[in-house]
C-alpha positions, 0 to 999 in steps of 0.5 A, spaced: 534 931 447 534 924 445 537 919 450 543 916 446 545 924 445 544 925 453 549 919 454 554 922 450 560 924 454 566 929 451 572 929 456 577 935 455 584 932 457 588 926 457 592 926 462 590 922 469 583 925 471 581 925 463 584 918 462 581 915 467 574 919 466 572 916 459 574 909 462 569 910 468 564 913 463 565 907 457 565 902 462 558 905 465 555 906 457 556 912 455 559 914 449 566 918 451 570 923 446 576 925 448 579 933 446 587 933 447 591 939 446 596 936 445 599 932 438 600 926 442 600 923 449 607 926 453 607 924 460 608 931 463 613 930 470 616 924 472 613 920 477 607 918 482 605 915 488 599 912 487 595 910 494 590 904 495 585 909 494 587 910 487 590 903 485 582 900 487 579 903 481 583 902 477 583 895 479 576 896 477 577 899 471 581 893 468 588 898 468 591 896 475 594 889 472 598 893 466 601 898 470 603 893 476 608 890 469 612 896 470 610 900 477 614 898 484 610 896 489 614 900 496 616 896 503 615 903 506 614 910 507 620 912 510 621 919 513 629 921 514 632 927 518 636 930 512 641 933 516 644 926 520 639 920 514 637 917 522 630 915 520 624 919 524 618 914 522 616 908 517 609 907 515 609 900 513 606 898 505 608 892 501 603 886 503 602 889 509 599 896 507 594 891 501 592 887 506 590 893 510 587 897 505 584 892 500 589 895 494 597 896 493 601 902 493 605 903 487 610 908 485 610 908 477 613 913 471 607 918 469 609 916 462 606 908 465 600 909 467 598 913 461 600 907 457 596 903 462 591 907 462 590 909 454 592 901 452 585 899 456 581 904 453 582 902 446 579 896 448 573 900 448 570 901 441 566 907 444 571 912 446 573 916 442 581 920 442 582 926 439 589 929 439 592 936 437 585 939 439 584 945 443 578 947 446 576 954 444 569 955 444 564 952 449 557 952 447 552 951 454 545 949 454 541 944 457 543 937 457 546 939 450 554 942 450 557 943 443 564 944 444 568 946 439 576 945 438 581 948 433 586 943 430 592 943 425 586 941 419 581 947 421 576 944 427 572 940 430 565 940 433 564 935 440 557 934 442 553 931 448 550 932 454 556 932 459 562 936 458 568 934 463 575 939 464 580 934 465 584 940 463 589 941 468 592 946 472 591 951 465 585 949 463 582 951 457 574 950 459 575 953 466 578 959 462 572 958 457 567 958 462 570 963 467 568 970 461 561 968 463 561 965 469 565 969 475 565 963 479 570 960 475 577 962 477 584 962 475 590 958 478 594 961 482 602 960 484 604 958 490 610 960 491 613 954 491 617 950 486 618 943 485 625 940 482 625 933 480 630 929 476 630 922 473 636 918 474 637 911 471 639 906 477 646 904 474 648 911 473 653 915 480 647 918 482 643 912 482 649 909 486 647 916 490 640 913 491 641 906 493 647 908 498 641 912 503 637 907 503 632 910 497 632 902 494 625 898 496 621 905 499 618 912 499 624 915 502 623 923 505 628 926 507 626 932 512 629 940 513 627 946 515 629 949 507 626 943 503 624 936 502 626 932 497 622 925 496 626 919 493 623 912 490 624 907 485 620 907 478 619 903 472 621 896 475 627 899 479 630 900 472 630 909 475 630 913 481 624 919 481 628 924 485 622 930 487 626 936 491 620 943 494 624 950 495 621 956 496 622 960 490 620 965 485 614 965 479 618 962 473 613 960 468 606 959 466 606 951 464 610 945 467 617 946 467 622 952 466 628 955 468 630 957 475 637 958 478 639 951 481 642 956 486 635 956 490 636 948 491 643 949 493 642 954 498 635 950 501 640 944 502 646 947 507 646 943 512 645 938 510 647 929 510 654 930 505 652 922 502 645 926 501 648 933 498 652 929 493 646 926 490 643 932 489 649 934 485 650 927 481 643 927 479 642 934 476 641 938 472 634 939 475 628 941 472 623 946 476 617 946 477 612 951 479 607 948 483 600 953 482 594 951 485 587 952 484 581 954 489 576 954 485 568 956 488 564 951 482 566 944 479 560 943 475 554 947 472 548 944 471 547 945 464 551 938 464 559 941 465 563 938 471 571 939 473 575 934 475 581 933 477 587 938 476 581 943 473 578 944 479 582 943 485 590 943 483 593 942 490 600 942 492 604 935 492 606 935 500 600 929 501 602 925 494 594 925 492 594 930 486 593 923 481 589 920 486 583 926 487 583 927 480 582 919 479 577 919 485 573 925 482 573 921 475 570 915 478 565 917 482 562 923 477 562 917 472 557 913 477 553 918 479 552 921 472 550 913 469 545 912 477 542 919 475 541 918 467 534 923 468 536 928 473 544 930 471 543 936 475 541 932 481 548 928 480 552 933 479 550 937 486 551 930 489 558 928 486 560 936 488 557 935 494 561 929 496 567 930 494 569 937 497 569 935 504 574 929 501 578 934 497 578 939 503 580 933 507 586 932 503 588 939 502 588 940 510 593 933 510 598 936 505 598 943 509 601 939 516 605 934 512 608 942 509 609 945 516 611 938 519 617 936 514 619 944 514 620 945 522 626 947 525 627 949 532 624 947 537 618 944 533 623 940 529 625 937 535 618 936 538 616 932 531 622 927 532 619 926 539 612 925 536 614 920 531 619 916 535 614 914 540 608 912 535 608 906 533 608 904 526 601 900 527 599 907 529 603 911 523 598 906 518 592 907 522 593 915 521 591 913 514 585 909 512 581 915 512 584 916 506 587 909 503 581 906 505 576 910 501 571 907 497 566 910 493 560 908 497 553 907 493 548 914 493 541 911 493 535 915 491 529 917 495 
């Protein structure tokens, strides 16, 4: 295969991972073509955090400074008792937090960092976007992947040495892959739903929000039956509204109908000023969250998943946009420092980041069992968060705002 042909890249998705990926591949000197599904761009969700782990590369990446016109910068991470609104724990972020970690926290619209993200990558002649292209057929052979896409006018063939899927939770290529590859798995619903709700800040239920203190911070508010996260978004102009309640399997995609009685019923019990908001600011849409333990993200033969594709995780460590930006970039480097040897740069990309992943997956967990106690281990995490200093809070997390790809030299 000739070296302009092993440089190639094909990119199935342009949400986040698929996004940031061509940029990091383009900006390494590959040629990217990207295969969307969809007709057109459409942020799914609402909005995102966005740690310093994840604004450093797109700081690198010459996004940041278009998303920071519309993002918010928060003062503060701020866990709340649901029940009473007294607060249990503040992790100071603003200036503070980027000085510590080298890059800002951002809170952002989903549909913004598209826009930041797809406005950078036009400024790259070698980036290819394809839109209204589903992939339905992946042809594997060494170094050369032929994909081919059904679209309104017939098809279209995508060709190089690398294939990612960025392709999310439902992805099309770990499907592909999966008739021929059992180590390819399907997602899996948690038995969780999420509730989310935009509201505009001039509205009741943006009242609501600025009313518990919601306005300058990523407040969480803790109860046995849920939790719901509120933040400003699109430069204070809204409020992002994130509710988690145990429930039923409601659809297969991102959004469906759900009895927005399992809301009102996780909720008893709690703050009046905080049930108030919850009813201004529906309808909610729910979400099934769905998750994806997959044993593979690459084939040597040049495939690799990234992002949602490969390890989709609940949203209780706020990292789902920032792994699948992580994984982007470093799979871009390792890909671009090993041009001869793709295998070897896939085994050393899977191999780093799973332990990473893993990592975040374990925080997720003990946020979950944390914010949901009740009882006797309710009130034990009180006492811990009260006596912990928020210096201490911060320094809980540079392991994972602090991370900076670090450079694999060959011996």
């Amino acid at each position: 295969m000739t070296e302009a042909r092993s440089r190639q890249v094909v990119i199935a998705g342009a949400g986040i991972a698929g996004l940031t990926a061509a940029l990091a591949f383009a900006g390494r000197g590959s040629a990217v073509t990207v295969l969307e599904q969809a007709k057109q761009i459409e942020a799914a969700g609402a909005g995102l955090q966005l740690s310093p782990n994840a604004t450093r590369i797109l700081r690198q990446l010459g996004a940041l400074d278009r998303l920071r016109l519309s993002a918010i910068r928060p003062e503060a991470v701020v866990l709340k008792d649901a029940a009473s609104l007294r607060e249990l724990a503040r992790v100071p972020l603003g200036q503070a937090g980027e000085d510590r970690w080298g890059a800002p926290y951002l809170v952002a619209h989903r549909a913004d960092l598209q826009a930041a993200l797809t406005s950078r990558m036009a400024e790259h002649p070698e980036i290819q976007l394809v839109t209204g292209a589903r992939v339905t057929d992946i042809a594997v052979a060494p170094q050369n992947i032929v994909v081919t896409a059904q679209t309104d006018g017939g098809g279209t063939k995508a060709a190089g040495g690398l294939l990612v899927g960025a392709d999310g939770v439902w992805s099309s290529v770990r499907s592909q892959l999966a008739g021929a590859q059992p180590a390819f798995a399907n997602s899996r619903f948690s038995g969780e739903l999420a509730w989310r709700a935009t509201v505009a800040a001039t509205s009741a239920a943006g009242q609501a929000c600025t009313a518990i203190g919601a306005i300058d911070c990523v407040t969480t508010f803790l109860h046995p039956g849920f939790h719901m996260v509120a933040y400003p978004v699109s430069k204070g102009s809204a409020f992002n509204l994130a509710a988690f309640t145990k429930g039923e399997r409601i659809a297969e995609g991102w959004s469906g109908h759900a009895d927005p009685a399992i809301l009102a019923g996780a909720m008893r019990g709690t703050a009046p000023a905080l049930a108030k908001l919850a009813a201004l600011a529906g309808p909610w849409t729910a979400f099934p969250i769905h998750t994806v333990e997959q044993r593979r993200w690459t084939m040597p033969e040049g495939v690799a998943l990234i992002g949602d594709a490969a390890h989709a995780m609940t949203p209780f460590a706020a990292q789902g946009a920032a792994m699948g930006i992580e994984d982007a970039a470093m799979l871009a480097n390792l890909v671009a420092d090993f041009p001869y040897d793709p295998r070897q740069s896939l085994t050393i990309w899977e191999n780093l980041r799973r332990p990473r992943v893993e990592k975040v997956l374990g925080r997720g967990a003990l946020n979950k069992l944390a914010w949901h106690a009740w009882g006797p281990v309710a009130i034990a995490r009180n006492l811990v968060l009260a006596t912990r200093p928020a210096e201490k809070l911060a320094a809980d997390l540079d392991w994972l705002y602090g991370w900076e790809e670090r450079k694999v030299v060959r011996r």
